[in-house]
CHARMM-style PDB file with segment names, atoms N, HN, CA, C and O in Angstrom:
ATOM      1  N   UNK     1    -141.324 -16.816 -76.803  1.00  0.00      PROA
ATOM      2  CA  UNK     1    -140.796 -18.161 -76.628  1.00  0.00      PROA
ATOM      3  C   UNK     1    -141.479 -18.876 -75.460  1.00  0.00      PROA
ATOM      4  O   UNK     1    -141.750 -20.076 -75.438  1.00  0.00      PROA
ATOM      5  N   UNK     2    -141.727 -17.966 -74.470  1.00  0.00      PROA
ATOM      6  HN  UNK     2    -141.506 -16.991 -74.487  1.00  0.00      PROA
ATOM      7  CA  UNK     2    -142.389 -18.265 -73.426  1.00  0.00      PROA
ATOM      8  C   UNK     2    -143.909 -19.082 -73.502  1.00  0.00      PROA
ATOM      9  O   UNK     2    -144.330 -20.139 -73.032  1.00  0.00      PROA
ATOM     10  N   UNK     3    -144.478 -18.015 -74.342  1.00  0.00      PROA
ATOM     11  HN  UNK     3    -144.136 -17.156 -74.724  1.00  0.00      PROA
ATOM     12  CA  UNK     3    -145.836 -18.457 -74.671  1.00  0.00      PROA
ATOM     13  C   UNK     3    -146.020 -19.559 -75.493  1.00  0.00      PROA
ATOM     14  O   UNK     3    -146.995 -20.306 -75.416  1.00  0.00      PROA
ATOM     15  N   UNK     4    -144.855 -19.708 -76.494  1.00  0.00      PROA
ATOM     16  HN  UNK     4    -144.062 -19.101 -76.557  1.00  0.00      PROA
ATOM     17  CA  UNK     4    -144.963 -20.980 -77.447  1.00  0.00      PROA
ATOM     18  C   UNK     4    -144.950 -22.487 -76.364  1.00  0.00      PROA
ATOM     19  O   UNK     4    -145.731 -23.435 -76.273  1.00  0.00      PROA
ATOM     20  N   UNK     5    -143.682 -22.140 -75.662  1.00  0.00      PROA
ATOM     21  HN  UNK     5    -143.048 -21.370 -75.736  1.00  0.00      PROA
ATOM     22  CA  UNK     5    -143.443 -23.444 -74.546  1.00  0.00      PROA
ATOM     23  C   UNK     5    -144.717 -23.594 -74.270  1.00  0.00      PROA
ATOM     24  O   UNK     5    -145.312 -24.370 -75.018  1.00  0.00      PROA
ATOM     25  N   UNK     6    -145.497 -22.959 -73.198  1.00  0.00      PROA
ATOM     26  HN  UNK     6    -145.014 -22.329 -72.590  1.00  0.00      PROA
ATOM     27  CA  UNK     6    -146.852 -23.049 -72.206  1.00  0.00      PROA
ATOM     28  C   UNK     6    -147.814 -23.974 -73.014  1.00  0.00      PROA
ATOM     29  O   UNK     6    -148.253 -25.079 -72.694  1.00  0.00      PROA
ATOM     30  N   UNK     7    -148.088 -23.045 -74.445  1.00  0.00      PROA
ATOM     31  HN  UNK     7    -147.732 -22.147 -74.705  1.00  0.00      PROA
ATOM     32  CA  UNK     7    -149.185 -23.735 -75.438  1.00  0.00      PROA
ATOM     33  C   UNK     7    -148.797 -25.292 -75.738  1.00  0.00      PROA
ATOM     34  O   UNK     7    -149.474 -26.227 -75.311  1.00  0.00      PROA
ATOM     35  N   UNK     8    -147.623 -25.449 -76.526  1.00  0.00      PROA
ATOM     36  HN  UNK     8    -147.073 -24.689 -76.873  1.00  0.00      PROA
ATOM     37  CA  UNK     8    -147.053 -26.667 -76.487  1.00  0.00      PROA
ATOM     38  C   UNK     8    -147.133 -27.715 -75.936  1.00  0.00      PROA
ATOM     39  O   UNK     8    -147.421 -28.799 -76.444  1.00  0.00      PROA
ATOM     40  N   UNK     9    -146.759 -27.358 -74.294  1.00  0.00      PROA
ATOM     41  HN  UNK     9    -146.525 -26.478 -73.882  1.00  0.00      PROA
ATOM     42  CA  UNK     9    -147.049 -27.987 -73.081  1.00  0.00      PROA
ATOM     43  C   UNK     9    -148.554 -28.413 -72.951  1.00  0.00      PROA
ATOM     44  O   UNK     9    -148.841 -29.609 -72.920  1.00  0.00      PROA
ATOM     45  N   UNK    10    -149.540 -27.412 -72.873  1.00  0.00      PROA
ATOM     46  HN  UNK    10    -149.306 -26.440 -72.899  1.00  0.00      PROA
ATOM     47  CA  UNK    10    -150.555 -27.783 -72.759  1.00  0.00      PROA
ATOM     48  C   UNK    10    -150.867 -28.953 -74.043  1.00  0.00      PROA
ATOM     49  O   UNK    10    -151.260 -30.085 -73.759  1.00  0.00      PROA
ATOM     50  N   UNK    11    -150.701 -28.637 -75.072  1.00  0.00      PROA
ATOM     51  HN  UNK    11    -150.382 -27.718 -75.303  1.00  0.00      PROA
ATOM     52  CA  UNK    11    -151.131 -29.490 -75.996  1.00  0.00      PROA
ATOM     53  C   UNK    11    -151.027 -30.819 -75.930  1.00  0.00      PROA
ATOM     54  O   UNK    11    -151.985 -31.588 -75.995  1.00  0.00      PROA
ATOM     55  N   UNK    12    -149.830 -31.146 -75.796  1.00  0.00      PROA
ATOM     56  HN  UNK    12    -149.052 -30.521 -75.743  1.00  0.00      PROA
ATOM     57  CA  UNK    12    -149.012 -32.481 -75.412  1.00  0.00      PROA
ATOM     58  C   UNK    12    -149.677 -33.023 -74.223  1.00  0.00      PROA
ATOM     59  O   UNK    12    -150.274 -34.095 -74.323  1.00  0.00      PROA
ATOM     60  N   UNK    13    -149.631 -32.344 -73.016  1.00  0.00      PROA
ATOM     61  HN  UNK    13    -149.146 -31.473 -72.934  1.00  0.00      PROA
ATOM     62  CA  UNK    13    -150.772 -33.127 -72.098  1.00  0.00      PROA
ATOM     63  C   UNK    13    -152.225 -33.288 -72.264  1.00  0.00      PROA
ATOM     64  O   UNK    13    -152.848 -34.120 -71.605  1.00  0.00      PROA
ATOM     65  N   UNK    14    -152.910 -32.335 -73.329  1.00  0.00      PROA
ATOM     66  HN  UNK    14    -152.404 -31.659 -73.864  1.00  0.00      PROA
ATOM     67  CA  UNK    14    -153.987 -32.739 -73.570  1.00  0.00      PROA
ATOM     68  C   UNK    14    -154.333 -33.914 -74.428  1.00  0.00      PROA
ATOM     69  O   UNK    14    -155.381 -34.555 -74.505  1.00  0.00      PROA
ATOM     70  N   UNK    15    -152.877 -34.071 -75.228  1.00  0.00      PROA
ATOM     71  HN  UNK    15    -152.026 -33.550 -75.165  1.00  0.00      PROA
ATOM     72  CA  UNK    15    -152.712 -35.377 -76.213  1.00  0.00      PROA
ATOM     73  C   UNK    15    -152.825 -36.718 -75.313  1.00  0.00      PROA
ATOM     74  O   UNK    15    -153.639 -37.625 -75.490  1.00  0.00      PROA
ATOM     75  N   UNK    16    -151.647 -36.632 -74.124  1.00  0.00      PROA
ATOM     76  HN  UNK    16    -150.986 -35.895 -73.981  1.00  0.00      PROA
ATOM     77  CA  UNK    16    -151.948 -37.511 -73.220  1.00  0.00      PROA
ATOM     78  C   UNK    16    -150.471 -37.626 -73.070  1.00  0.00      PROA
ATOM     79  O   UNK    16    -150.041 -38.562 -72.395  1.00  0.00      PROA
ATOM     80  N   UNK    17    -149.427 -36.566 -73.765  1.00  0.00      PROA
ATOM     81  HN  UNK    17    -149.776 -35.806 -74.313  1.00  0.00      PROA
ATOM     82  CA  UNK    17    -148.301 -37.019 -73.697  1.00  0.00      PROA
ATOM     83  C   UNK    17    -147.407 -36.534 -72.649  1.00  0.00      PROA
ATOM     84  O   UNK    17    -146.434 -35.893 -73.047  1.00  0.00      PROA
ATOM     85  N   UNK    18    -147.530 -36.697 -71.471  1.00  0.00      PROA
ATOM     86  HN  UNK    18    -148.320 -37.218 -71.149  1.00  0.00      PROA
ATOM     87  CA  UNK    18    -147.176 -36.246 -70.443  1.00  0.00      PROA
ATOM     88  C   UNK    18    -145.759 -36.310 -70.058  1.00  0.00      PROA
ATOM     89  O   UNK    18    -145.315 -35.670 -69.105  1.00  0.00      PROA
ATOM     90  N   UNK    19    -145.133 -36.996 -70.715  1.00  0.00      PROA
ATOM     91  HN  UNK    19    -145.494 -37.516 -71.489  1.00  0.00      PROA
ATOM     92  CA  UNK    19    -143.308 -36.932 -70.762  1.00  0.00      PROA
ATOM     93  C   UNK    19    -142.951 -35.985 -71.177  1.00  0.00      PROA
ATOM     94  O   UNK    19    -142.244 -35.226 -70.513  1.00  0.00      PROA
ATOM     95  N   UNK    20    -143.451 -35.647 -72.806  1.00  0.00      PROA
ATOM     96  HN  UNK    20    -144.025 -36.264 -73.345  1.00  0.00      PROA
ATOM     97  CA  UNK    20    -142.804 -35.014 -73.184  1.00  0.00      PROA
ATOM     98  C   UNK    20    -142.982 -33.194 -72.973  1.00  0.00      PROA
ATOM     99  O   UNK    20    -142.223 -32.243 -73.158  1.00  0.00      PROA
ATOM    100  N   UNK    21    -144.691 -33.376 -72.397  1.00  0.00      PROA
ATOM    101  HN  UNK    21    -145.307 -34.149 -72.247  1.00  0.00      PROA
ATOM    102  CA  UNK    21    -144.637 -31.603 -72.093  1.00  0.00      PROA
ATOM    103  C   UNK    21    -143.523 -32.090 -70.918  1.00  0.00      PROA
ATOM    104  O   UNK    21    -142.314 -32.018 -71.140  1.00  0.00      PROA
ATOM    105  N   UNK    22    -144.074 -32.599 -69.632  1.00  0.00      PROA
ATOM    106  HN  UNK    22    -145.056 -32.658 -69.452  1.00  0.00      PROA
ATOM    107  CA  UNK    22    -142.810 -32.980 -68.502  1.00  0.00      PROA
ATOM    108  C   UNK    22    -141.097 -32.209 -69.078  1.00  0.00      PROA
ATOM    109  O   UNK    22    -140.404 -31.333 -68.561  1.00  0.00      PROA
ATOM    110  N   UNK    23    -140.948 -32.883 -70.112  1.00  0.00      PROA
ATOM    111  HN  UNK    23    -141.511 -33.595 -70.532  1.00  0.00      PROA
ATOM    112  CA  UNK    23    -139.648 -32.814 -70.642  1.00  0.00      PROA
ATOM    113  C   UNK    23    -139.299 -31.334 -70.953  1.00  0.00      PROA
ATOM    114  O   UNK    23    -138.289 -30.850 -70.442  1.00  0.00      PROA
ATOM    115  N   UNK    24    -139.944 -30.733 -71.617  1.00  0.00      PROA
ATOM    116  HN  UNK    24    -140.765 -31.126 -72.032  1.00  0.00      PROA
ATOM    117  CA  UNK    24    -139.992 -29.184 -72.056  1.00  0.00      PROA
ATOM    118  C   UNK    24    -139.853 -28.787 -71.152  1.00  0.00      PROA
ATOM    119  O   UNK    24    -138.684 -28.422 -71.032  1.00  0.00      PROA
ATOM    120  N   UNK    25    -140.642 -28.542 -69.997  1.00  0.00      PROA
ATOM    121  HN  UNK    25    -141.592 -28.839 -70.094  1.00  0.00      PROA
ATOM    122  CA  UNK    25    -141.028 -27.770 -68.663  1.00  0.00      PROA
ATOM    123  C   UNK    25    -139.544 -27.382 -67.866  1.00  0.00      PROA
ATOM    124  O   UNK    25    -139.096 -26.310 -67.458  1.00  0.00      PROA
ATOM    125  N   UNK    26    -138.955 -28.933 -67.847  1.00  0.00      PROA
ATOM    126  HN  UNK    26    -139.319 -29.804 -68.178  1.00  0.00      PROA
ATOM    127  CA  UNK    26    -138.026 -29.323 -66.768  1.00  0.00      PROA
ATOM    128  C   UNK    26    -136.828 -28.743 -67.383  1.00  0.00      PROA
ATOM    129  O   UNK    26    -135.912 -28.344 -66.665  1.00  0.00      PROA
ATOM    130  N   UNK    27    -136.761 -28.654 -68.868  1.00  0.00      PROA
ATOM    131  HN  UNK    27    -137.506 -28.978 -69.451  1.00  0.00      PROA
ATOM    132  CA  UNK    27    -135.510 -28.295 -69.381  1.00  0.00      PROA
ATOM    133  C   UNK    27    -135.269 -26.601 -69.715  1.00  0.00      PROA
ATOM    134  O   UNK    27    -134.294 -25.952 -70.091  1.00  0.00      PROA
ATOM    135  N   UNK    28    -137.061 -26.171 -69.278  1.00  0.00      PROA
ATOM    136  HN  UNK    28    -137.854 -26.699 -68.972  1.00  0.00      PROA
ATOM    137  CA  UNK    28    -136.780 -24.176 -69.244  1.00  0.00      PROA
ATOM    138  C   UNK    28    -136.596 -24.110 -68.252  1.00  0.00      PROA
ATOM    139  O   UNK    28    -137.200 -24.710 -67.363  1.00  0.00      PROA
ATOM    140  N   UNK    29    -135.353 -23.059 -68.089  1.00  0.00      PROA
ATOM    141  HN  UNK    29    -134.862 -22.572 -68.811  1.00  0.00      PROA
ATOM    142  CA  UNK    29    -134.421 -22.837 -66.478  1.00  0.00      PROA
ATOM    143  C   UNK    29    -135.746 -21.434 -65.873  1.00  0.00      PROA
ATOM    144  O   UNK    29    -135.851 -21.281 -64.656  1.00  0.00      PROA
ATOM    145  N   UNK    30    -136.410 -20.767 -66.592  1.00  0.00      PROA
ATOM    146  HN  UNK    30    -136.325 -20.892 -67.580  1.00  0.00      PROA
ATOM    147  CA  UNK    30    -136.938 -19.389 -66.227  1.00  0.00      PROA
ATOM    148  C   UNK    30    -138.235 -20.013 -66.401  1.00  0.00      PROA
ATOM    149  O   UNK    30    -138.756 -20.010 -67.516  1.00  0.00      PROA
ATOM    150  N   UNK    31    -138.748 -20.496 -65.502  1.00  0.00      PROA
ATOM    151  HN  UNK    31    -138.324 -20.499 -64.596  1.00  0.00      PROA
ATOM    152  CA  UNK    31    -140.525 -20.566 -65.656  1.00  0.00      PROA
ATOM    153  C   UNK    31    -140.674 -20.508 -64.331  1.00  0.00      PROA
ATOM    154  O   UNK    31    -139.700 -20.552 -63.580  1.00  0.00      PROA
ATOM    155  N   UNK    32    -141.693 -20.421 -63.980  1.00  0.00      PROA
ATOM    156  HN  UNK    32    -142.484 -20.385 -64.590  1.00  0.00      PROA
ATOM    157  CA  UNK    32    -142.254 -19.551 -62.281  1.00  0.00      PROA
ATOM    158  C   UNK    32    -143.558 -20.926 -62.265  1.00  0.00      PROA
ATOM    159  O   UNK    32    -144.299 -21.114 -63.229  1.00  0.00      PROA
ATOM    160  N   UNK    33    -143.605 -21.683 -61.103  1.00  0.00      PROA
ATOM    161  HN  UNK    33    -143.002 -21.530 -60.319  1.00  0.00      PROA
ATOM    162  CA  UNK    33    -144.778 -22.595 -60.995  1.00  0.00      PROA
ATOM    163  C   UNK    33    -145.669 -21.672 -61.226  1.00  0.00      PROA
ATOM    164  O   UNK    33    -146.507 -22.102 -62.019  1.00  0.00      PROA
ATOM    165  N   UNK    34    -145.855 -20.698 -60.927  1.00  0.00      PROA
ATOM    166  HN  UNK    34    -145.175 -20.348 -60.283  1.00  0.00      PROA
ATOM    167  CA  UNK    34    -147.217 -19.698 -61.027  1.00  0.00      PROA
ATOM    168  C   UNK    34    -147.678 -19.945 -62.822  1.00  0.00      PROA
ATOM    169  O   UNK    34    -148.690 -20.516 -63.228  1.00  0.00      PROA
ATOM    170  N   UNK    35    -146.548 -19.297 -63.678  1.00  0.00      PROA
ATOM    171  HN  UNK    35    -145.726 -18.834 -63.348  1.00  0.00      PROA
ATOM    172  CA  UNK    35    -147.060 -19.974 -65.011  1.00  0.00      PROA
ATOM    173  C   UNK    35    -147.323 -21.146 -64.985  1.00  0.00      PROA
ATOM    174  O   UNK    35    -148.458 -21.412 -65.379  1.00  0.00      PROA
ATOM    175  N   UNK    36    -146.623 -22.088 -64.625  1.00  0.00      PROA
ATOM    176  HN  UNK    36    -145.700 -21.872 -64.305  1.00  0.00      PROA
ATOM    177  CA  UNK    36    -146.596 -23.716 -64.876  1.00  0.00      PROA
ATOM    178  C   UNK    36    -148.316 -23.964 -64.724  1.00  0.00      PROA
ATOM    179  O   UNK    36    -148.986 -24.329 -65.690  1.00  0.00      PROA
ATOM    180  N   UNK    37    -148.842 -23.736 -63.516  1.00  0.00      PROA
ATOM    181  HN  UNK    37    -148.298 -23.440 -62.731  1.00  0.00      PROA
ATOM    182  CA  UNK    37    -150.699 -23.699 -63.191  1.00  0.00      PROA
ATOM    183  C   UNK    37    -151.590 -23.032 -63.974  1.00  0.00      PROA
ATOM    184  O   UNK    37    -152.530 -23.483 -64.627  1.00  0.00      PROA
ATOM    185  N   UNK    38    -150.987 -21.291 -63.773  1.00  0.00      PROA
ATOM    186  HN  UNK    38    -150.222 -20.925 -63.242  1.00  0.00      PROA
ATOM    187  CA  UNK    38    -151.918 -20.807 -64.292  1.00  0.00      PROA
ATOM    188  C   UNK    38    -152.109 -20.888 -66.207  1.00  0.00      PROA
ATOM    189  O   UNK    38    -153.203 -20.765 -66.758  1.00  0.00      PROA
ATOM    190  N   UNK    39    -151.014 -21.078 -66.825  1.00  0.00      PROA
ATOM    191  HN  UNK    39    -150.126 -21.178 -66.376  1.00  0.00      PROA
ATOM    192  CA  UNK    39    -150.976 -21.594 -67.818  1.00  0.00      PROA
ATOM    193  C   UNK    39    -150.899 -22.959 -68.542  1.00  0.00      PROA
ATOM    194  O   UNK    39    -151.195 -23.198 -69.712  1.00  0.00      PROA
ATOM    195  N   UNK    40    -150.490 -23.704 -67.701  1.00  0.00      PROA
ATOM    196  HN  UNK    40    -150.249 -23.510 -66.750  1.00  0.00      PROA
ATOM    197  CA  UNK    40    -150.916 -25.036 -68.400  1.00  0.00      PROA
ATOM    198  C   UNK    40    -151.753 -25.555 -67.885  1.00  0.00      PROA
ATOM    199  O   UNK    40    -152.809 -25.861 -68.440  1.00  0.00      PROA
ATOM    200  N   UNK    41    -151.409 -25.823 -66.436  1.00  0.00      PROA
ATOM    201  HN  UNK    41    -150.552 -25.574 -65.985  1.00  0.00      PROA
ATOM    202  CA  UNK    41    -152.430 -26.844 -65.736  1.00  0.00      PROA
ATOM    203  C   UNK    41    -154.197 -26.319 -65.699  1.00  0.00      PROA
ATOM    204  O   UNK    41    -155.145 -27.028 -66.035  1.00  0.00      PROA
ATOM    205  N   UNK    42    -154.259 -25.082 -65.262  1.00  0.00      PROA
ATOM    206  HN  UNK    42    -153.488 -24.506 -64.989  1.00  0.00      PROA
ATOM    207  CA  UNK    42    -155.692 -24.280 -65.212  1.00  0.00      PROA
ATOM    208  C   UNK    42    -155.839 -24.289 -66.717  1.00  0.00      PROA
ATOM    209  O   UNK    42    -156.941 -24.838 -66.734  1.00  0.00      PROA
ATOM    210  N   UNK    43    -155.559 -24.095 -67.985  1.00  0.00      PROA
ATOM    211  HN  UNK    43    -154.664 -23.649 -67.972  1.00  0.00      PROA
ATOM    212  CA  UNK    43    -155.897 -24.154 -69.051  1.00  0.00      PROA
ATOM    213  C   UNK    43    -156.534 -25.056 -69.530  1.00  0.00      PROA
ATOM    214  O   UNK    43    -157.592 -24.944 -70.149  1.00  0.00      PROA
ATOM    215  N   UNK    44    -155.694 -26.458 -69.183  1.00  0.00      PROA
ATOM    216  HN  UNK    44    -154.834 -26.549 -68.681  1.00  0.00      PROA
ATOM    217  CA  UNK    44    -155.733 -27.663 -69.784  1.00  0.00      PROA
ATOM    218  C   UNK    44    -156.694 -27.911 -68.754  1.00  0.00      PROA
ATOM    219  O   UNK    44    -157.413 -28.712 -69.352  1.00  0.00      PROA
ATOM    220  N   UNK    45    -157.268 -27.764 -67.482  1.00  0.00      PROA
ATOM    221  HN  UNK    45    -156.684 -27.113 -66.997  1.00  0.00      PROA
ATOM    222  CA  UNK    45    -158.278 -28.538 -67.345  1.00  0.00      PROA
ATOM    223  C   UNK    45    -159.463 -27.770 -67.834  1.00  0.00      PROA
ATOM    224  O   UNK    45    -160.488 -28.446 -67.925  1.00  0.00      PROA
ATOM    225  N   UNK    46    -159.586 -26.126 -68.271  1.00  0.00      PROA
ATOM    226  HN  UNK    46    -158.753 -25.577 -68.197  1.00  0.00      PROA
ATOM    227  CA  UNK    46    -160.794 -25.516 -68.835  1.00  0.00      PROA
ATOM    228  C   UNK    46    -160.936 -26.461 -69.940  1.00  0.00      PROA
ATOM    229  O   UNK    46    -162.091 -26.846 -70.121  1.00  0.00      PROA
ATOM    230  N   UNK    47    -160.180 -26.856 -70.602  1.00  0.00      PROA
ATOM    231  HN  UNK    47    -159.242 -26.544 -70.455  1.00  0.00      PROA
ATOM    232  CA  UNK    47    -160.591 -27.442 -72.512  1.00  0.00      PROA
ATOM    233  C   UNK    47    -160.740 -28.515 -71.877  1.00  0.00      PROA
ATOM    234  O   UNK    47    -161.693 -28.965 -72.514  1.00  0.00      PROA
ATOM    235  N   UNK    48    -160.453 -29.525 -70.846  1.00  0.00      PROA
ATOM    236  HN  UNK    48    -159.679 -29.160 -70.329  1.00  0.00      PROA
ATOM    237  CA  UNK    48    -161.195 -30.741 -70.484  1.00  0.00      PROA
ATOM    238  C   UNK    48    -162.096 -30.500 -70.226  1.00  0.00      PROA
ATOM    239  O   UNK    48    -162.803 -31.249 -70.900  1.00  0.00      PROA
ATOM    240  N   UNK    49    -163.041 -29.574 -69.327  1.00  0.00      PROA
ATOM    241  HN  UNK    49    -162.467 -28.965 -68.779  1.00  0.00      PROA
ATOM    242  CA  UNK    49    -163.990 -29.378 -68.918  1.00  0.00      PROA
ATOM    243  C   UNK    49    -165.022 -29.208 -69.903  1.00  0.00      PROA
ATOM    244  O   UNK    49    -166.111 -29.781 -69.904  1.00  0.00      PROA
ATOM    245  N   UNK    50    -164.561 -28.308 -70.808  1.00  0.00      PROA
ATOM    246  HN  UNK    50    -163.676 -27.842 -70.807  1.00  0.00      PROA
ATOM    247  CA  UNK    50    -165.193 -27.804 -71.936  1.00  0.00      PROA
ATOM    248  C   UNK    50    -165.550 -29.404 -73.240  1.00  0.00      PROA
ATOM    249  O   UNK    50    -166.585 -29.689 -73.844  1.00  0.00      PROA
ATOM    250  N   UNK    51    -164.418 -29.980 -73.227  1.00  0.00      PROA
ATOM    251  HN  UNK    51    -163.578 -29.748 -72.737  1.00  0.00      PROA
ATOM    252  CA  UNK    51    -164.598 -31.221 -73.949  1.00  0.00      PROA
ATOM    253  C   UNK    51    -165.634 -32.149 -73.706  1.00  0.00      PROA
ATOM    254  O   UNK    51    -166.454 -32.620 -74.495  1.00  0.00      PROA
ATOM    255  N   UNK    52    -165.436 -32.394 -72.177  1.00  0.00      PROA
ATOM    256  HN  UNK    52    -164.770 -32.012 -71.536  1.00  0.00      PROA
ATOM    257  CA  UNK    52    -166.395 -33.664 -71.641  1.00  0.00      PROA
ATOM    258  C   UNK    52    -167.528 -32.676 -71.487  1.00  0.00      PROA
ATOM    259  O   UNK    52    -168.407 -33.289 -72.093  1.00  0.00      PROA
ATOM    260  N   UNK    53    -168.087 -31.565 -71.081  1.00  0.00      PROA
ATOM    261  HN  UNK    53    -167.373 -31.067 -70.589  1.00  0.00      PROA
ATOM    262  CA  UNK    53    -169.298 -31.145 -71.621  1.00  0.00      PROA
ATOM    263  C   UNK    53    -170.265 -31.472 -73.101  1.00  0.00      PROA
ATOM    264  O   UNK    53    -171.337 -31.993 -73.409  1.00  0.00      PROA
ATOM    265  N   UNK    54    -169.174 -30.832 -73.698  1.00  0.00      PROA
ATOM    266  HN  UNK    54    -168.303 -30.409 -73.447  1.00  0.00      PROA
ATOM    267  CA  UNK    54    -169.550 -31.346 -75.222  1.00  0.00      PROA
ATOM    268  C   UNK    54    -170.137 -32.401 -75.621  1.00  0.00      PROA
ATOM    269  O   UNK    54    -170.982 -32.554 -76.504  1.00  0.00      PROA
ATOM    270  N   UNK    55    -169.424 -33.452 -74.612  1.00  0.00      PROA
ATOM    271  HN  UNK    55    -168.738 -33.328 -73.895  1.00  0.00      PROA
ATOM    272  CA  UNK    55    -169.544 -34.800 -75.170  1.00  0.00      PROA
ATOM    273  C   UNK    55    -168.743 -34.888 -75.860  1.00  0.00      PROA
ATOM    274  OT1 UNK    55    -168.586 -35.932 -76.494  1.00  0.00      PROA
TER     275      UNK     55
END
């Protein structure tokens, strides 16, 4: 369940939809900022990185 949230999250901010991962995040009582970074935020900026490389 854990892992579904994180992915989710990331997705939605990579969409641009930043409320609604926001919204998910704020409403799981058991998440550790340590996931919150190392799984969304450090993720989501590798696939940006990786994107704007691409072109």
């Amino acid at each position: 369940m854990l892992l579904d949230l994180l992915f989710w999250s990331r997705v939605l901010l990579l969409r641009g939809d930043r409320h609604t991962a926001s919204a998910m995040i704020m409403n799981k009582q058991k998440i550790s900022i340590e996931d919150i970074y190392l799984h969304i935020f450090q993720k989501s900026q590798y696939e940006i990185g990786r994107l704007w490389q691409t072109n």
